[in-house]
C-alpha positions as CSV (number, residue, x, y, z in Angstrom):
1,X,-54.1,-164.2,107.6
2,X,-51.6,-161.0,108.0
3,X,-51.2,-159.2,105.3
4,X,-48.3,-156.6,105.5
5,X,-48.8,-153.1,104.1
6,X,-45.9,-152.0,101.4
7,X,-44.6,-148.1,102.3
8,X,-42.7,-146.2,99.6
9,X,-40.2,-143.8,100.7
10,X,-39.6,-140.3,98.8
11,X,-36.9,-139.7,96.1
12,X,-34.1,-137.7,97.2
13,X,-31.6,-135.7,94.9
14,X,-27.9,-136.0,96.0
15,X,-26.2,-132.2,94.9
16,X,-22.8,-131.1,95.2
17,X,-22.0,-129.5,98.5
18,X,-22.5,-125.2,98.4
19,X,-18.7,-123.9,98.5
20,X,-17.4,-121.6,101.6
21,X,-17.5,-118.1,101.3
22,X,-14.2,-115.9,101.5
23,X,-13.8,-114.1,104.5
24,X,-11.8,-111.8,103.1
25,X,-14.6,-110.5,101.2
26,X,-16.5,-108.4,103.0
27,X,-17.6,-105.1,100.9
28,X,-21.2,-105.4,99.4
29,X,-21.3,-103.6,96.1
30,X,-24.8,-101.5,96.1
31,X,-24.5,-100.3,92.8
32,X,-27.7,-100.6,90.8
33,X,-27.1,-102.6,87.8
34,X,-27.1,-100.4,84.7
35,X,-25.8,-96.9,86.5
36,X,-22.4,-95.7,85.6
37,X,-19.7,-92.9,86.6
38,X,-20.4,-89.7,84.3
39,X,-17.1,-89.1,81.5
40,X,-17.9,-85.4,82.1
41,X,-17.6,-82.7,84.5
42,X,-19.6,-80.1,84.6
43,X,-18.1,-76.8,85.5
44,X,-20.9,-74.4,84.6
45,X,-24.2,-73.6,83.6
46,X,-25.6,-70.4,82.7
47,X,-26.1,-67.9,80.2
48,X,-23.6,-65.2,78.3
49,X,-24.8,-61.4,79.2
50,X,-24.5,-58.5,76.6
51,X,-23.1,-54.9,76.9
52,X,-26.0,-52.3,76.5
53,X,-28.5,-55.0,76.0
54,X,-31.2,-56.5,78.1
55,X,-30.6,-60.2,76.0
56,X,-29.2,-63.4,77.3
57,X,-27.4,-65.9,75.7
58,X,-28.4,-68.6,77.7
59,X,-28.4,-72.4,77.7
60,X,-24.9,-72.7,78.2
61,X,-23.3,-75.9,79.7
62,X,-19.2,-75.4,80.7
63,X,-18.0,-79.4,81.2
64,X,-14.7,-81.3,81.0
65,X,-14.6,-84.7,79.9
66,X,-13.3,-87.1,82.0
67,X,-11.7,-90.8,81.7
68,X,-8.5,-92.6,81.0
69,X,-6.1,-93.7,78.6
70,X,-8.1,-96.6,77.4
71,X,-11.6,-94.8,76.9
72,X,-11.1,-91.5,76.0
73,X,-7.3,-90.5,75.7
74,X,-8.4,-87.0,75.4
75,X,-10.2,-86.5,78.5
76,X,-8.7,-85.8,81.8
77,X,-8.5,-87.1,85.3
78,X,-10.4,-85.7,88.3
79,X,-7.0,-85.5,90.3
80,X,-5.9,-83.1,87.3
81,X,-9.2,-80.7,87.8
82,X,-6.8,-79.5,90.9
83,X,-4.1,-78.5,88.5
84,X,-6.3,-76.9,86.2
85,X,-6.7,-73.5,86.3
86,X,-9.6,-73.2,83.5
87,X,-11.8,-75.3,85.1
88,X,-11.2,-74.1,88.6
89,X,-11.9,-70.8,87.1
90,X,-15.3,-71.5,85.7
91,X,-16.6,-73.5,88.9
92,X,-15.8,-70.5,90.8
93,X,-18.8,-69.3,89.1
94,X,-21.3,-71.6,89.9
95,X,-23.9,-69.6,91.5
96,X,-23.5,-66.2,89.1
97,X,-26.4,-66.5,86.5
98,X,-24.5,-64.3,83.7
99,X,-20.8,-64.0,82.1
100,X,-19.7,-61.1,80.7
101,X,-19.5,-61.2,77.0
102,X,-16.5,-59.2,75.1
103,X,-17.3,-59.2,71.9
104,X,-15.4,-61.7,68.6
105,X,-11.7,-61.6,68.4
106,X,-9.2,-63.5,66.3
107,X,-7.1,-66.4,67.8
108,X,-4.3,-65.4,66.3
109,X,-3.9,-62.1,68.6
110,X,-3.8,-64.0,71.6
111,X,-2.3,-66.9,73.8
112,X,-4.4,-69.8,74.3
113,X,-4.1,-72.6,77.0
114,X,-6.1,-75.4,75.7
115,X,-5.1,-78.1,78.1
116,X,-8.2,-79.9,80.6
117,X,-10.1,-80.7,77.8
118,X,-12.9,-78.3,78.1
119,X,-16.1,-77.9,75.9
120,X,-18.7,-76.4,76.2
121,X,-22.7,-77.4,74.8
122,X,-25.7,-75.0,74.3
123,X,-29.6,-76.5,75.1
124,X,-31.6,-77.8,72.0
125,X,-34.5,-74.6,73.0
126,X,-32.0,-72.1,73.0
127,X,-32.4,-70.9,69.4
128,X,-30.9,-67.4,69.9
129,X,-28.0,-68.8,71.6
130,X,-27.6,-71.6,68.6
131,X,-28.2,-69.3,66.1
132,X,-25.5,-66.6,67.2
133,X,-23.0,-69.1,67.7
134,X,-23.3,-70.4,64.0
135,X,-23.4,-67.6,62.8
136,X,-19.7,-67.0,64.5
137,X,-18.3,-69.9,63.9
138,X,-19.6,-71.9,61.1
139,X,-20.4,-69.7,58.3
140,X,-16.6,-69.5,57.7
141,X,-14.9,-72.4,56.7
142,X,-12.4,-73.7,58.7
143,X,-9.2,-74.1,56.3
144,X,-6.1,-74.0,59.7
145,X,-3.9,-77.0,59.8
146,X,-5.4,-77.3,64.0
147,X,-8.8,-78.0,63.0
148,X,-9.8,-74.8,64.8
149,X,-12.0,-71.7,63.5
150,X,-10.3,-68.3,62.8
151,X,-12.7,-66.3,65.1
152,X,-13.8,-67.0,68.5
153,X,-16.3,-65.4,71.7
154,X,-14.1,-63.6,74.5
155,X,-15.7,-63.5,77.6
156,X,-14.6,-62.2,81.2
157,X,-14.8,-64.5,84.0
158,X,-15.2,-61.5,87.0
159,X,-17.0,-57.8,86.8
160,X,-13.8,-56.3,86.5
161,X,-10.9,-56.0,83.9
162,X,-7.5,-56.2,86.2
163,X,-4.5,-58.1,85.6
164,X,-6.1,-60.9,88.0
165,X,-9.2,-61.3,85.9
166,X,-9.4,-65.1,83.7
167,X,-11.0,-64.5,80.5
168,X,-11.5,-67.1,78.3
169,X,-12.3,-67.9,74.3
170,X,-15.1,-69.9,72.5
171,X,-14.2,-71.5,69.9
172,X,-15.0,-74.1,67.0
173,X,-13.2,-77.2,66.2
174,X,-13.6,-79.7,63.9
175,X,-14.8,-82.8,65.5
176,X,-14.0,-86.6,63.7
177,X,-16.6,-88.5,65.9
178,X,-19.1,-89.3,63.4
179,X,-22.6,-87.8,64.4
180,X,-25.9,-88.7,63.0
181,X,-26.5,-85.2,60.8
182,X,-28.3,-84.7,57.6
183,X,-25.6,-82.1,56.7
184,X,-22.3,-83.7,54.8
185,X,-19.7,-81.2,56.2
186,X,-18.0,-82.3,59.3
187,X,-19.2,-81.3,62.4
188,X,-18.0,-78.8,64.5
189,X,-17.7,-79.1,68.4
190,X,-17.3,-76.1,70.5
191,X,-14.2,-75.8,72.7
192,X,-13.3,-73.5,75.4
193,X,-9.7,-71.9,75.6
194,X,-7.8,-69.8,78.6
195,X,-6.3,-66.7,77.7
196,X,-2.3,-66.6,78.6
197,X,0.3,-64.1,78.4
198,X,3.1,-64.6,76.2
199,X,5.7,-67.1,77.3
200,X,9.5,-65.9,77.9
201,X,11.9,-65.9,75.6
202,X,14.5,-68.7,76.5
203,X,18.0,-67.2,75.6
204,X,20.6,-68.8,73.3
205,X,23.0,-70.9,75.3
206,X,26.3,-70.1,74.0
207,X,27.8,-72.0,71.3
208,X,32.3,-73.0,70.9
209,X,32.1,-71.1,67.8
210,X,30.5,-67.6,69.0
211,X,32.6,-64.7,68.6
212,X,34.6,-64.2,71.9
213,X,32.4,-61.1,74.0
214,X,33.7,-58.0,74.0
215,X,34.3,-55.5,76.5
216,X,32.2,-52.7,76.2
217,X,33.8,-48.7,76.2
218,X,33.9,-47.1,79.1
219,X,31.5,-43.9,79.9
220,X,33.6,-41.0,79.0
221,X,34.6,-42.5,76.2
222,X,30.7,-42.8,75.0
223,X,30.5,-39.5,76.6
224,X,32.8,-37.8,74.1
225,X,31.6,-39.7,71.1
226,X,28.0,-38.5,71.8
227,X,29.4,-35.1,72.1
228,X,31.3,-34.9,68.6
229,X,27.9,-36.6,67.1
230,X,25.8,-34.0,68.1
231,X,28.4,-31.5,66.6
232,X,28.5,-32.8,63.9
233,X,24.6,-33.3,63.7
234,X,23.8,-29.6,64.5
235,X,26.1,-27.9,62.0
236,X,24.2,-30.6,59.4
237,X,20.9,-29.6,60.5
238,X,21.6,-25.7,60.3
239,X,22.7,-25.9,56.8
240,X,19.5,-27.5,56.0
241,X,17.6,-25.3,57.9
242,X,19.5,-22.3,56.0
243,X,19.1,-24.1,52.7
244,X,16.0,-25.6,52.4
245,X,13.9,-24.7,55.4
246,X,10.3,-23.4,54.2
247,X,6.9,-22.6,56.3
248,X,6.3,-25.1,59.5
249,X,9.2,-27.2,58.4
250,X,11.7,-24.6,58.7
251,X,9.9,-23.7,62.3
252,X,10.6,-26.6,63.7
253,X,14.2,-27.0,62.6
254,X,15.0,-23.6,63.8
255,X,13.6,-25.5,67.5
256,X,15.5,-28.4,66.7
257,X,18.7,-25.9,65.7
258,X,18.7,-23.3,69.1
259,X,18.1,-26.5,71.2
260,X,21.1,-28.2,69.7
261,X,23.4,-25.1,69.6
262,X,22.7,-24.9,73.2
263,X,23.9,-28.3,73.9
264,X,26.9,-27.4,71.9
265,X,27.3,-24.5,74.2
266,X,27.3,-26.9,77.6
267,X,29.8,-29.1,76.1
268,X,32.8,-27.2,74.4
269,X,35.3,-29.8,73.7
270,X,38.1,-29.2,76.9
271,X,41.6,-27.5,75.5
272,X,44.6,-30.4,75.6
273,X,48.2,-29.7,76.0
274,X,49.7,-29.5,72.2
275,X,49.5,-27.4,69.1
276,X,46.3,-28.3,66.8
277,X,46.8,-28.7,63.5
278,X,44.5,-28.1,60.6
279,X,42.2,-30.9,61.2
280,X,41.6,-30.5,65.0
281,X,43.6,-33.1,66.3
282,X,46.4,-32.2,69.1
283,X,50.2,-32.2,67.6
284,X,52.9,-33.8,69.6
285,X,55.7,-31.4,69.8
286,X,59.3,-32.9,69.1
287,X,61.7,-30.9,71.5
288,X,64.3,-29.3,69.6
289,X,67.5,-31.4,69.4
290,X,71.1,-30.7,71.5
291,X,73.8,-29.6,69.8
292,X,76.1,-32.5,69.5
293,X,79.3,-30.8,70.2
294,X,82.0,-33.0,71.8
295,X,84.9,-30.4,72.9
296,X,88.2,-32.6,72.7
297,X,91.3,-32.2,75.6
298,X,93.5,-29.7,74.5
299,X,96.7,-32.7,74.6
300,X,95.2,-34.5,71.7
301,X,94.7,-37.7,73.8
302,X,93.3,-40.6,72.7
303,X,90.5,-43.0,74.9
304,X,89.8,-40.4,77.6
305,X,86.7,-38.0,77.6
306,X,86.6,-34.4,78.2
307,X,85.1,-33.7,82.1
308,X,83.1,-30.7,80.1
309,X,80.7,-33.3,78.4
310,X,77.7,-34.8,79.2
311,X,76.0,-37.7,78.2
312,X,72.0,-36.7,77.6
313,X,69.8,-39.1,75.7
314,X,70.5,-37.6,72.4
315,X,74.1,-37.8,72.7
316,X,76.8,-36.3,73.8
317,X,76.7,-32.9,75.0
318,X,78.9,-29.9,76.2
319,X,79.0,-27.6,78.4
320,X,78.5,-24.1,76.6
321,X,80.5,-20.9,77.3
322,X,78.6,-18.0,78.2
323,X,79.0,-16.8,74.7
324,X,77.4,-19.7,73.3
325,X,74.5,-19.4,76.1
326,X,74.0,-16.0,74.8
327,X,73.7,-16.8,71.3
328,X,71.4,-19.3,71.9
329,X,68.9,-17.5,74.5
330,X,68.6,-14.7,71.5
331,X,67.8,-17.6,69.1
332,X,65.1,-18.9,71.6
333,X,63.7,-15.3,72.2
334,X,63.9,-14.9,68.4
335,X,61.8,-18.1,67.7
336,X,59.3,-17.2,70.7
337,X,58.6,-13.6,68.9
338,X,58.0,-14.9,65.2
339,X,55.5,-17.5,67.5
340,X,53.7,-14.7,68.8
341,X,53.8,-12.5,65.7
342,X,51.9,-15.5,63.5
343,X,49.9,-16.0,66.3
344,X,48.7,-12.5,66.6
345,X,48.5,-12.4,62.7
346,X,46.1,-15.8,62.7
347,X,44.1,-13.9,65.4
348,X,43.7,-10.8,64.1
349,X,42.0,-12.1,60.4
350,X,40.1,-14.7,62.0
351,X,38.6,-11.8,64.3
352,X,37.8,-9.8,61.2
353,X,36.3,-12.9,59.9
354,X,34.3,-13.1,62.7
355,X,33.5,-9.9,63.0
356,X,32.3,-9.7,59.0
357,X,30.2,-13.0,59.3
358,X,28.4,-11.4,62.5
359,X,26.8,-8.4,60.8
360,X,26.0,-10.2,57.9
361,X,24.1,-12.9,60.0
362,X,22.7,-9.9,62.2
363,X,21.6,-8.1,58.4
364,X,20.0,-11.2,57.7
365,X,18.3,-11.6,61.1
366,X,16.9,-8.1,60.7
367,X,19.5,-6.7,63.0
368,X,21.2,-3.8,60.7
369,X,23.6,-1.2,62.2
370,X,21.2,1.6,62.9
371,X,18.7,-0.7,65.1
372,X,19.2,0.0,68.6
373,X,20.3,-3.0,69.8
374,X,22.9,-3.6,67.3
375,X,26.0,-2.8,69.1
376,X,24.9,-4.9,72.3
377,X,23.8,-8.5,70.4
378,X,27.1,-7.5,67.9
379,X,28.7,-8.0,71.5
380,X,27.4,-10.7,72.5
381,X,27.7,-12.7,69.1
382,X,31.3,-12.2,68.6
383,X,32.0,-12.7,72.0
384,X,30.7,-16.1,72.1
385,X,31.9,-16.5,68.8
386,X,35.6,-15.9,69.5
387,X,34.9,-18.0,73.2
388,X,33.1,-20.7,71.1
389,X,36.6,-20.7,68.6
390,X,39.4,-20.2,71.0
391,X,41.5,-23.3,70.8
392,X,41.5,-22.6,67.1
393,X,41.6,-18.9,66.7
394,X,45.8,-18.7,67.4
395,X,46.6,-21.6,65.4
396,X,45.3,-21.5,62.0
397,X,43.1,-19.7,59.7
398,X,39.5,-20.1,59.1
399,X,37.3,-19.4,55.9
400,X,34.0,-18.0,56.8
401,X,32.2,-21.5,55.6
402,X,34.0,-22.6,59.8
403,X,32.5,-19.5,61.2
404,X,29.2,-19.4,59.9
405,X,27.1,-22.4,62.0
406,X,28.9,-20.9,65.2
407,X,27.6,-17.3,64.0
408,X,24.4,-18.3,63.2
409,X,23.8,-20.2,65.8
410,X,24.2,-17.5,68.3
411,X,21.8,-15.0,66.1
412,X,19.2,-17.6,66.4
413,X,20.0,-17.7,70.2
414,X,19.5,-14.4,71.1
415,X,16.8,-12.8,68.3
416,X,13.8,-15.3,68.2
417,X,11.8,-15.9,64.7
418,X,9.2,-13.9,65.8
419,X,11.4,-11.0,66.5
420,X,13.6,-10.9,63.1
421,X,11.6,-8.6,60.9
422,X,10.7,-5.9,63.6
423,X,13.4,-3.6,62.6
């Protein structure tokens, strides 16, 4: 009998087919899992030196934080290191093992450019380092609207102390990240500022309603104003100097007085055309009018004019015998004379004047008639005097008060202080 063996086959488990790959994708990412891009840059690490010491502050890291809007909207990008000139600065170093140190300052004295971002953090073991740097900037508490402390580091970024040279500022700020601390006051993170010069002043753009500009006065003009100003400032300051002067004070105004009554000297006021009255100022003369004598034809007519008359811009005029041209040249030479005779008689007692006011000055001075050198610096005093006064001397008389700064002012010309009492 045939007896057929029984075979059982294997199970088999159906599974859905694997899916294609995209060829598009052909980058590997070899990444470790875990290992992340650094938010910080660091810039610099070394140690502060100090003038006329052999210590280091040291344990000193220079970084700038890094990221992007969503992360941290404070930090930077790497693209923006480029445009920063802080922390180009402070990689340019990287390889120097010290920075010089400058001593504390005030942030209010200065310009600071605090954009990149940049901090800066000091190693747990250095406890000189993290001891001076409390002591700076967090025994004083922080009370500006900025967060920032009062007082800051200053520290020079070369070996030299040019125009070129970056120098920068470390200072405190109060940080809102909340750090596990057993103290309750908020904690303070260390920033690092850029010292700037001061930016220019923008001017005003002008407005509709500014006044309308106005043109300014021409140099001779300013010339002559400064001129009269100084006059009138030296014959101030040599009354005072007469008045009130005493000791070193009086010294020095008698310097002031001789330098300014040389000026006056150099710059006489020039003589115009015109009389000058009482007050300085020239005097138009009015020409003296025509006589308005219209000779009539001898036949009595009426509507004609006589040939003998002219027509002048006062009027009508005649033409005068020789009579009447002799009477009035003798009026003329009659007017001229009693010109010249006040004129000599205005001269005359304003020479006496000067004359009086220069030996009193030169009494005063030391100078009396019997000293030797009277009669020459008598000379020379009423000499300039008179040259000094000799648009006015003609025209009207002066008091001694007008005399006296021009006389004085010559005496302390020619006799120095030192000189006065020799006599």
């Amino acid at each position: 009998m045939f007896q057929s063996a029984c075979v059982t086959a294997p199970d088999i488990t159906i599974t859905q087919a694997t899916p294609t790959k995209d060829p598009s994708v052909t980058k590997v990412s070899t990444t470790p899992q875990g290992s992340k891009s650094s938010p910080h840059r660091l810039l610099y690490r070394g140690a502060l030196s100090l003038p006329d010491s052999h210590l280091l502050l040291d344990g000193l890291t220079f970084f700038a934080r890094l990221g992007d809007n969503a992360t941290n909207p404070n930090g930077i990008s790497t693209m923006e290191l480029l445009d920063n000139p802080l922390a180009l600065a402070l990689e340019s170093m990287r390889g120097r093992p010290t920075l010089r140190f400058k001593g504390t300052t005030k942030l209010k004295d200065f310009w600071l450019d605090t954009s990149g971002d940049v901090c800066m953090d000091i190693h747990p073991y250095a406890t000189l380092t993290r001891v001076y740097f409390e002591n700076i900037l967090c025994l004083t508490p922080i009370s500006s609207l900025d967060g920032r402390s009062d007082s800051g580091i200053r520290v020079s970024l070369g070996d030299s102390d040019g125009p070129d040279t970056t120098e920068i500022i470390i200072y405190g700020k109060l940080s809102h990240e909340c750090l596990p601390s057993t103290s309750a006051s908020p904690p303070v993170q260390i920033h690092v500022a850029r010292i700037t010069t001061a930016p220019r002043s923008v001017p005003r753009r002008p407005r509709p309603d500014d006044p309308t500009p106005r043109k300014p006065p021409s140099i001779l003009s300013a010339k002559r104003s400064l001129d009269s100003y100084d006059m009138v400032n030296n014959s101030k300051r040599i009354k005072s100097s007469l008045g009130t002067g005493k000791g070193k004070g009086k010294a020095v105004d008698e310097d002031e007085t001789l330098k300014r009554a040389r000026e006056v000297m150099l710059h006489l006021p020039r003589q115009g055309s015109g009389t000058i009255s009482q007050k300085g100022e020239p005097v138009f003369k009015v020409p003296l009018l025509p006589s308005r004598a219209v000779l009539k034809p001898k036949g009595g007519g009426k509507g004609k004019v006589n040939p003998n008359v002219e027509i002048d811009v006062f009027g009508a005029v005649g033409h005068l015998d020789s009579k009447d041209k002799n009477k009035r040249k003798a009026e003329e030479n009659d007017a001229l004379v009693e010109t010249e005779e006040s004129a000599c008689d205005f001269e005359q007692a304003n020479k006496v004047v000067i004359k009086k006011t220069a030996v009193k000055y030169l009494g005063a001075a030391g100078i009396g008639k019997n000293h030797p050198e009277f009669k020459e610096l008598f000379g020379f005093v009423y000499r300039g005097t008179s040259f000094a006064l000799r648009t006015k001397i003609k025209v009207l008389h002066m008091s001694g008060k007008m005399v006296n700064d021009l006389v004085d002012a010559h005496v302390k010309l020619y006799i120095p202080p030192s000189e006065g009492g020799s006599s």
